[in-house]
C-alpha positions, -999 to +999 in steps of 0.1 A: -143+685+216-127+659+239-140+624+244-131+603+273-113+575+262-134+555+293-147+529+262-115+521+243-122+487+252-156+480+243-170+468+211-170+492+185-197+514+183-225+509+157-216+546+145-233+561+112-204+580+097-221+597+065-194+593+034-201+627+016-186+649+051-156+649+061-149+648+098-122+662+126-106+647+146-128+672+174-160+647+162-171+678+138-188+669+105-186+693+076-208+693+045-185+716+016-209+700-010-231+731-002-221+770-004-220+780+027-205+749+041-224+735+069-210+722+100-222+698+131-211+676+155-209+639+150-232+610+163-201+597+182-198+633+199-240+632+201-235+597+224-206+605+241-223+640+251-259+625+263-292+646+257-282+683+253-297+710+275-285+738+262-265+753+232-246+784+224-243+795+194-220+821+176-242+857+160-242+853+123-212+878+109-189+860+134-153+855+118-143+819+133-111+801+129-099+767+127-096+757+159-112+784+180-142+772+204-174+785+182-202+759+204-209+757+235-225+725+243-241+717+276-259+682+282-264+667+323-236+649+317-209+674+307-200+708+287-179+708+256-172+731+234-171+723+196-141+730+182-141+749+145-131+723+117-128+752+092-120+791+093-145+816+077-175+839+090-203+823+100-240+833+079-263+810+099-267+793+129-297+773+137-321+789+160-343+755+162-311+738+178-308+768+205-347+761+212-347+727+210-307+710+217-321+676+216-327+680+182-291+678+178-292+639+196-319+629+174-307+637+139-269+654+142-262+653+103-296+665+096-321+685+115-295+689+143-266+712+119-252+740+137-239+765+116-232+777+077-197+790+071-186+807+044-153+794+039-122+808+036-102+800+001-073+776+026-084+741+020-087+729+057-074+697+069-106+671+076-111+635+078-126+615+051-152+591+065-130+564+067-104+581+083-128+594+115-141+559+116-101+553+130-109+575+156-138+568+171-130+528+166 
């Protein structure tokens, strides 16, 4: 995903950046605490997006790769697609999200997950939280 760079020099934003992900630098969050890992997009990416009117998701079973497009997100201001932090095959995707995309604006590292990955053995290359924090800031 691709921000505009149209606030680079406001303030910086009064972001919650969770320490137990890790991040890209595409604004995806990814929880490998849990087996199968768990991926969403960031509150930055939630903000930057506005409300979300639609998502697509991938079918479970789907092999994704790091960096392939595996979201499509669609809000009245723009459409993005998310950008895979991690490569595997993909066992759930949330079906409240598709219903419901604001849920994804109202709680992105909780309610608002996208998908569970079952991850590949290659250790991919994320952001610790201090490291997104750089990027977004």
């Amino acid at each position: 995903m691709t921000m505009s760079d149209d606030n680079e020099n406001e303030q910086p934003l009064n972001l919650d950046i969770p320490d137990h992900l890790e991040y890209s630098a595409e604004h995806a969050w990814v929880d490998r605490s849990v087996d199968p890992a768990i991926i969403g997009i960031t509150e930055y990416a939630a903000d930057q997006l506005g409300e979300l009117v639609f998502v697509d998701l991938p079918e479970p079973g789907a092999r994704v790769e790091a960096g392939d497009e595996i979201v499509e997100l669609e809000s009245s201001k723009a459409v993005q697609p998310l950008i895979s932090p991690v490569a595997g095959t993909v066992k759930y995707v949330n079906r409240d999200v598709a219903d419901d995309p604001s849920v994804v604006n109202g709680d992105p590292y909780g309610e608002g997950w996208l998908l569970k990955v079952e991850l590949d053995d290659d250790e991919p290359e994320l952001l610790s939280a201090d490291e997104y924090a750089k990027v977004v800031r």
